[in-house]
C-alpha positions as CSV (number, residue, x, y, z in Angstrom):
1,X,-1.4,18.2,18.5
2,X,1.7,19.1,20.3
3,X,4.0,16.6,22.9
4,X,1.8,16.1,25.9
5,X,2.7,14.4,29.4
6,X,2.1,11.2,28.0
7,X,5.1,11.8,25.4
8,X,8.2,9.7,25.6
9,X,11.0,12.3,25.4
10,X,14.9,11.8,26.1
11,X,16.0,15.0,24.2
12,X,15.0,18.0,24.9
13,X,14.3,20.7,22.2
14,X,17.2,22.3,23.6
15,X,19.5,19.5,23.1
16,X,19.6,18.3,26.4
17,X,19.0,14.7,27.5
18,X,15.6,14.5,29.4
19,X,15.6,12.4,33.1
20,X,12.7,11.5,34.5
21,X,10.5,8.7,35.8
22,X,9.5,7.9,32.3
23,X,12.6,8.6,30.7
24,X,14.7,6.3,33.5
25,X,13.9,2.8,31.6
26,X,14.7,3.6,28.7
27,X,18.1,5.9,28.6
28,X,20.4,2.9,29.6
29,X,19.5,1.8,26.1
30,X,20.9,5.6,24.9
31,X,24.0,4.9,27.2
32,X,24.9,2.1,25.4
33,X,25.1,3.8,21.9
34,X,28.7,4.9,20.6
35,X,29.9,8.1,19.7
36,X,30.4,6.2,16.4
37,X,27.1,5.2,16.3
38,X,25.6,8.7,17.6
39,X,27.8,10.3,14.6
40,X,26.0,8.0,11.9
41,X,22.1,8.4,13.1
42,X,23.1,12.5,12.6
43,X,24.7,11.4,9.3
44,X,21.7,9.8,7.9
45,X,19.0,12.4,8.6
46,X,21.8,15.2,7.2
47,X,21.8,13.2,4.0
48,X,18.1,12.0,3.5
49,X,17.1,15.6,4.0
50,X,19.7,16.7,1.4
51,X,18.5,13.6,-0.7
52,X,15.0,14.8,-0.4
53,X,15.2,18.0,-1.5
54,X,16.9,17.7,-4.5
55,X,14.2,15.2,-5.2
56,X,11.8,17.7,-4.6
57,X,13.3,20.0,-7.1
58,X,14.0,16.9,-10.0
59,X,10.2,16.7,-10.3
60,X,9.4,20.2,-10.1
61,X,11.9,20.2,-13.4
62,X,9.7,17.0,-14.9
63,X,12.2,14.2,-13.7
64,X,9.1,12.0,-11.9
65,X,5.7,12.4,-12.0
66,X,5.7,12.7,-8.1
67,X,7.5,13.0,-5.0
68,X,6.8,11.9,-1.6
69,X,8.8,14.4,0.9
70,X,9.8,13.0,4.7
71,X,11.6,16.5,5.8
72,X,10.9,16.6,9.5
73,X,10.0,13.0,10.0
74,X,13.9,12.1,9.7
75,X,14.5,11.3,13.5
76,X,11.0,9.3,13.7
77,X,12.5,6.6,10.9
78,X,16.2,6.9,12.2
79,X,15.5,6.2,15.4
80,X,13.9,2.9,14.6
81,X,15.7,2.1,11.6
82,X,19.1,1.4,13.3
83,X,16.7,-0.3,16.2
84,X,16.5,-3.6,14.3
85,X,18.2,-6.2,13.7
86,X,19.5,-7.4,10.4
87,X,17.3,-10.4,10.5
88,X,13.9,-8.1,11.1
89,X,11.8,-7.1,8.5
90,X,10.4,-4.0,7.7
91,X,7.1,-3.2,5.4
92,X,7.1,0.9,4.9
93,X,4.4,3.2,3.7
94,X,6.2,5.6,0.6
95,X,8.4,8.1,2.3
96,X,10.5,6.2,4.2
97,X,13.3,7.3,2.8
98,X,15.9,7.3,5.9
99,X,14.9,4.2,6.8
100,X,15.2,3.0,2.8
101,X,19.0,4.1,3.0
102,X,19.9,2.5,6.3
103,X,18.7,-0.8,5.2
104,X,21.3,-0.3,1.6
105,X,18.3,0.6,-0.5
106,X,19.5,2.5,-3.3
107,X,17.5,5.4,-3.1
108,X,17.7,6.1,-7.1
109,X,15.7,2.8,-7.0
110,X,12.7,5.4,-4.8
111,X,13.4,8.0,-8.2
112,X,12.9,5.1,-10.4
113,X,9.6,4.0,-9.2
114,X,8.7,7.4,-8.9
115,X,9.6,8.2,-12.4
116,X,7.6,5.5,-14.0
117,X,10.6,2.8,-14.6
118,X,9.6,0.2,-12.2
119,X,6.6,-1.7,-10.8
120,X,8.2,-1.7,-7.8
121,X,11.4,-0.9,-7.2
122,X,13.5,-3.5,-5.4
123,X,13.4,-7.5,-4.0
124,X,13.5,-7.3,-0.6
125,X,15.9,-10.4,0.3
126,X,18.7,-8.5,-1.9
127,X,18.0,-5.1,0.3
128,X,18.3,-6.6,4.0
129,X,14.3,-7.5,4.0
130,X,13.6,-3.8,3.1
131,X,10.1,-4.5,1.1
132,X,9.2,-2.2,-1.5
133,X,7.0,0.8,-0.9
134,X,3.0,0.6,-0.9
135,X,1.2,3.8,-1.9
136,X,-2.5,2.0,-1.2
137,X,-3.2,3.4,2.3
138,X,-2.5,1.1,5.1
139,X,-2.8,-1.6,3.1
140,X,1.2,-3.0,3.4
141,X,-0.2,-3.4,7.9
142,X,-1.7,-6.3,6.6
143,X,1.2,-7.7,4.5
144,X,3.6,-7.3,7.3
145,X,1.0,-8.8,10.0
146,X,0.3,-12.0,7.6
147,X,4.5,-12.1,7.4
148,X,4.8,-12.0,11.8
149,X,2.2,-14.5,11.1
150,X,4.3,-16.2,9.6
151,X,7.2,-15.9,11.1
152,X,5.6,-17.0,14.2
153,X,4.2,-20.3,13.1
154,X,8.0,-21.1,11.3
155,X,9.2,-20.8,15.1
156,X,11.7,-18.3,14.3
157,X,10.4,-16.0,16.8
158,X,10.1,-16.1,20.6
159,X,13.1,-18.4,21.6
160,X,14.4,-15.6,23.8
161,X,17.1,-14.9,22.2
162,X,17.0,-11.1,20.9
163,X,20.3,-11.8,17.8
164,X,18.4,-14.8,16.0
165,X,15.0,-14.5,16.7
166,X,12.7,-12.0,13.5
167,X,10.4,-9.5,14.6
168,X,8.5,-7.1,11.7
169,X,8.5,-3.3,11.6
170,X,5.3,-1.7,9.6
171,X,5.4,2.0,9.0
172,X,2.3,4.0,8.4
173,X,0.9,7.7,8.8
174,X,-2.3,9.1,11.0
175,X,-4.4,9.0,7.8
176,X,-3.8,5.4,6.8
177,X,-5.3,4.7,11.0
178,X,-8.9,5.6,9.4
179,X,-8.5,2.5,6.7
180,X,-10.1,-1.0,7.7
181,X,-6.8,-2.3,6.8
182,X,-5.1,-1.5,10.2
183,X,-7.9,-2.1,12.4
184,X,-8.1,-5.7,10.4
185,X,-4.0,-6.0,11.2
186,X,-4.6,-5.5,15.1
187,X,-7.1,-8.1,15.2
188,X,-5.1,-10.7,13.3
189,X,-1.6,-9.0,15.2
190,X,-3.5,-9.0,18.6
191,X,-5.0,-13.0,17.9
192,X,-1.9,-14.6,16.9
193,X,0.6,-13.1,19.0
194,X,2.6,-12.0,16.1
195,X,6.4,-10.6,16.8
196,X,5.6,-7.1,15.3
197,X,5.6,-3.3,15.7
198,X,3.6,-1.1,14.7
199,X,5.1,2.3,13.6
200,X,2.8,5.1,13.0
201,X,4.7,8.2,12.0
202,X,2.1,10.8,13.2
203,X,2.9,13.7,11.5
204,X,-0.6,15.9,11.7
205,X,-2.3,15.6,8.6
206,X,-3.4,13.3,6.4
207,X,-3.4,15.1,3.5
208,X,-5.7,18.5,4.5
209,X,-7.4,16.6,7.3
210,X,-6.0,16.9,10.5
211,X,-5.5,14.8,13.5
212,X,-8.1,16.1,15.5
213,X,-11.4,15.0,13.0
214,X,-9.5,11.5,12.6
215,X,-9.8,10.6,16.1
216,X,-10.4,12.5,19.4
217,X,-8.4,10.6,21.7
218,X,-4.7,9.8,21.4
219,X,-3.8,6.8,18.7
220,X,-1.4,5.8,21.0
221,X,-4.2,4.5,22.6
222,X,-6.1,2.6,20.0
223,X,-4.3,-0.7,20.2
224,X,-5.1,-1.4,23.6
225,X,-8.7,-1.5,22.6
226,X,-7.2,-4.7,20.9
227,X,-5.0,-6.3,23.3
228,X,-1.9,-4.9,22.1
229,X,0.7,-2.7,23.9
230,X,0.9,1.0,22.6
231,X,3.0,4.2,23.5
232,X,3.4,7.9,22.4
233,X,6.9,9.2,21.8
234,X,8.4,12.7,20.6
235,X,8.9,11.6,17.0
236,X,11.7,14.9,16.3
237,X,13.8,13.0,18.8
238,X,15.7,10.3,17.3
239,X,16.9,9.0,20.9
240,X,13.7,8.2,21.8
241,X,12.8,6.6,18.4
242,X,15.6,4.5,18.8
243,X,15.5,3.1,22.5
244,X,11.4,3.0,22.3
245,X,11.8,0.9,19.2
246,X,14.6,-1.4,20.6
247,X,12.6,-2.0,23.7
248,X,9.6,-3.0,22.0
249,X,10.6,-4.6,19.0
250,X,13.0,-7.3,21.6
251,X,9.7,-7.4,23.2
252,X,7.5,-8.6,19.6
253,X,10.2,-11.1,18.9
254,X,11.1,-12.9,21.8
255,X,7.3,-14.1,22.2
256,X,5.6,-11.2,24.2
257,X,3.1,-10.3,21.4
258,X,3.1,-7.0,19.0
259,X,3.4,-3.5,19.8
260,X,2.4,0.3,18.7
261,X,4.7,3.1,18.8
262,X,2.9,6.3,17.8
263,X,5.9,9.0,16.9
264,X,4.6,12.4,17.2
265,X,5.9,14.5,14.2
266,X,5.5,16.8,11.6
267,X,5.4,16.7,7.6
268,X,7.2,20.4,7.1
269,X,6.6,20.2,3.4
270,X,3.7,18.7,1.4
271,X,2.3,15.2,1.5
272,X,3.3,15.2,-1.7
273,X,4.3,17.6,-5.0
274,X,0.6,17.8,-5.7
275,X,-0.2,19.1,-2.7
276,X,-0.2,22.9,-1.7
277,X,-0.3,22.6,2.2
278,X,-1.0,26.6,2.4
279,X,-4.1,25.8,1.8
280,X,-4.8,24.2,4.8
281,X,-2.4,25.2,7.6
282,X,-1.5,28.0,8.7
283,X,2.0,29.7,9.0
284,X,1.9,29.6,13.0
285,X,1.7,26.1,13.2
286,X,4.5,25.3,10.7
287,X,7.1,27.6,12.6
288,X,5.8,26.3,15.8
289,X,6.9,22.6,14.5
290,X,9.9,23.8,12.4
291,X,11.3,25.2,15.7
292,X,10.8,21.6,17.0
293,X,13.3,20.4,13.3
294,X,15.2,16.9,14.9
295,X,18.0,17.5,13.2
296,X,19.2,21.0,14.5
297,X,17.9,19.5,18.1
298,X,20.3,16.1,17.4
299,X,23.1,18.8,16.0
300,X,23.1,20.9,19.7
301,X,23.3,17.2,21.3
302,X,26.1,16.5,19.5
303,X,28.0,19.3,19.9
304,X,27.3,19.2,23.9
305,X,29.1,15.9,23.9
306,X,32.6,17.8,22.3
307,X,31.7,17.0,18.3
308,X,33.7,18.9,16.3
309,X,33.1,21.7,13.6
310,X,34.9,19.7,11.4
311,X,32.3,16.6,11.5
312,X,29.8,19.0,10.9
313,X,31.4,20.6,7.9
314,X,32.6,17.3,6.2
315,X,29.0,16.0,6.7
316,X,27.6,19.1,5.0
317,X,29.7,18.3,2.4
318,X,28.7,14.8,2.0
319,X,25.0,15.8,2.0
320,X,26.1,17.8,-1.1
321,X,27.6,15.6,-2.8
322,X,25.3,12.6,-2.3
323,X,22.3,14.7,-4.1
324,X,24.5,16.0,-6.8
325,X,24.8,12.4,-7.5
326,X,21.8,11.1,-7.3
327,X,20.9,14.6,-9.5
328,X,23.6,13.0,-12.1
329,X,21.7,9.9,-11.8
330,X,18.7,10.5,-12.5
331,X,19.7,13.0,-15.1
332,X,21.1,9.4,-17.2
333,X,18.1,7.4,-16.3
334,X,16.9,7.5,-19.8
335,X,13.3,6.4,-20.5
336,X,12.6,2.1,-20.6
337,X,11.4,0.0,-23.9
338,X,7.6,0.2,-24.0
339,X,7.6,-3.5,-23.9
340,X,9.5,-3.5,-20.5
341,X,5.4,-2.6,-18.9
342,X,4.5,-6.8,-19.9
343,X,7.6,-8.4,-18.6
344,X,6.7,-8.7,-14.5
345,X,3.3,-8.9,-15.1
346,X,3.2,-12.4,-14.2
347,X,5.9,-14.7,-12.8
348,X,6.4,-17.1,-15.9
349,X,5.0,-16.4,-19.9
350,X,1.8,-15.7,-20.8
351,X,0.3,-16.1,-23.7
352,X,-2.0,-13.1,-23.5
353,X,0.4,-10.6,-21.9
354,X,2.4,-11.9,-24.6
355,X,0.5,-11.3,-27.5
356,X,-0.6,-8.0,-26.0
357,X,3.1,-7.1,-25.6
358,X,3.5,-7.8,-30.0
359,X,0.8,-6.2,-31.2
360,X,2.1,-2.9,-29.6
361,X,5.7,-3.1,-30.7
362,X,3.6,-3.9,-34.1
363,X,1.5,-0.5,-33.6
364,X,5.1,1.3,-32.6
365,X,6.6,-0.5,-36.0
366,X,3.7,0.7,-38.0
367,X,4.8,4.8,-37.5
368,X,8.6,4.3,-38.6
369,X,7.0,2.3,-41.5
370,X,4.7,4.9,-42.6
371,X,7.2,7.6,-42.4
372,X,10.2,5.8,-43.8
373,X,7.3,5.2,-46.8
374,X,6.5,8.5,-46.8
């Protein structure tokens, strides 16, 4: 599935800013936007990509057990990740990485959960309500609609006023649509009004299962079968990420009900390092969605507007830098106490996670013995 007339675009393939009847409500949103600004959502998708695949190439080399890779979904999670508002909160799936970094998650904290160190990775009141990722399939729609839920019912939605009031962003793919889990969130979304937006990142295939068998109409248009507010937008074009998100995410929180943004995209790599996507795709399709790459398409923007060669260098740079670090990072990482696997189990002591936690420091204790006796 390719863009279509019911696609929100504002940038063209070619660069070019789109003006339209469709595109007329929402570029005054893009008008208002800083060249500062402009420069920074380029600067995060350069880096998250760079981020990504050195990644990619720590677990090939045995550094994690598994990687999740966004390359080609960067504009999709830019877009609506500098679209909120630092009070919002935002419940992703497991590669949003782009959105991970503009919210001052540490992304080694993604490599550590990744690698086996953590249960989860991060609180999210310490990361600007970032929650942690959620690898069970559409499951963190619910967690997100029970928190709009709440945030409802605490009143600290729908005054009308767009800087105090919270609204909740929930990230998911076209795969995780299938799961009860989501349908279950738009009824409870849909019933109690709840100041939320949904954000599927549509990128073509859930796992080796395209689109198409998932659903034969557009899932932009699923919601409304629930009351709720839905819209299609070229997900490789970060303006219209951002000025779709900011329209409808003001919408959620100042009392007009949840919304669905469906972000039409495409995973250029594999869903994940087990995967082999040659198996199931063929080399025509991939070039046809590599040609449509946002961040070469946000690069010819840019340099329409008069950006330099030398922002383009120095950010080329950084994106080097940045993964040789987190490289070096993860290189130091070390592996945790065996014990560490007891101590978040619960939230206060228990006596059989602690007993369970001595008997195997006991069992580790019992090889050193035998071969200090030995």
């Amino acid at each position: 599935m390719s863009y279509t007339e019911a696609t929100l675009q504002l940038l063209s393939p070619a660069g070019t800013i789109v003006e339209s009847d469709a595109s007329a409500e929402y570029l005054p949103l893009i008008e208002k936007l800083t060249d500062a600004e402009l420069q920074e959502f380029h600067r995060v998708m350069v880096v998250t990509r760079a981020f990504d695949h050195e990644a990619a190439n720590l677990q090939r080399q045995g550094q994690m057990g598994l990687w999740v890779p966004s390359v080609g979904q960067e504009a999709a999670q830019v877009g609506s990740g500098f679209a909120m508002r630092k009070q919002d909160h935002i419940f992703p799936s497991y590669r949003e990485h782009a959105v991970a970094m503009i919210r001052g998650v540490d992304v080694l904290d993604i490599v550590r959960m990744l690698r086996g160190l953590t249960h989860g990775g991060w609180v999210a009141e310490d990361h600007n309500n970032f929650h942690i990722y959620t690898l069970v399939l559409g499951s963190q729609t619910l967690h997100a609609t029970g928190y709009a839920m709440g945030i409802a019912l605490d009143d600290k939605s729908g005054t009308g006023n767009v800087d105090t009031d919270e609204a909740v962003v929930v990230y998911f793919g076209d795969g995780a649509t299938s799961q009860g889990d989501v349908s279950e969130a738009l009824v409870f979304a849909a019933s109690y009004q709840t100041p939320e937006l949904f954000f599927l990142q549509n990128n073509q295939w859930a796992i080796s299962v395209p689109v198409s068998r998932q659903s034969r109409t557009p899932l932009y248009l699923r919601p409304s079968g629930f009351g709720i507010p839905g819209i299609q937008i070229d997900g490789n074009d970060v303006l219209a990420s951002y000025a779709a998100s900011r329209k409808y995410l003001d919408e959620a929180r100042t009392g007009q009900g949840p919304r669905f943004i469906e972000a039409l995209t495409y995973r250029i790599g594999a869903h994940t390092s087990s995967d082999d996507p040659t198996k199931y795709r063929t080399d025509a399709e991939l070039a046809h969605w590599v040609a449509l790459d946002p961040i070469p398409r946000f690069e010819k923007y840019l340099r329409g507007r008069g950006e330099s060669d030398a922002f383009f260098a120095e950010l080329t740079a950084e994106a080097a830098d940045f993964a040789a670090d987190i490289r070096h990072r993860t290189l130091a990482l070390g592996i945790p106490p065996t014990g560490k696997m007891f101590d978040h189990v619960y939230s206060e002591p228990h006596p059989v996670i602690d007993d369970q936690k001595a008997w195997l420091a006991n069992y580790e204790a019992s090889f050193a013995e035998n071969g200090a006796a030995e």
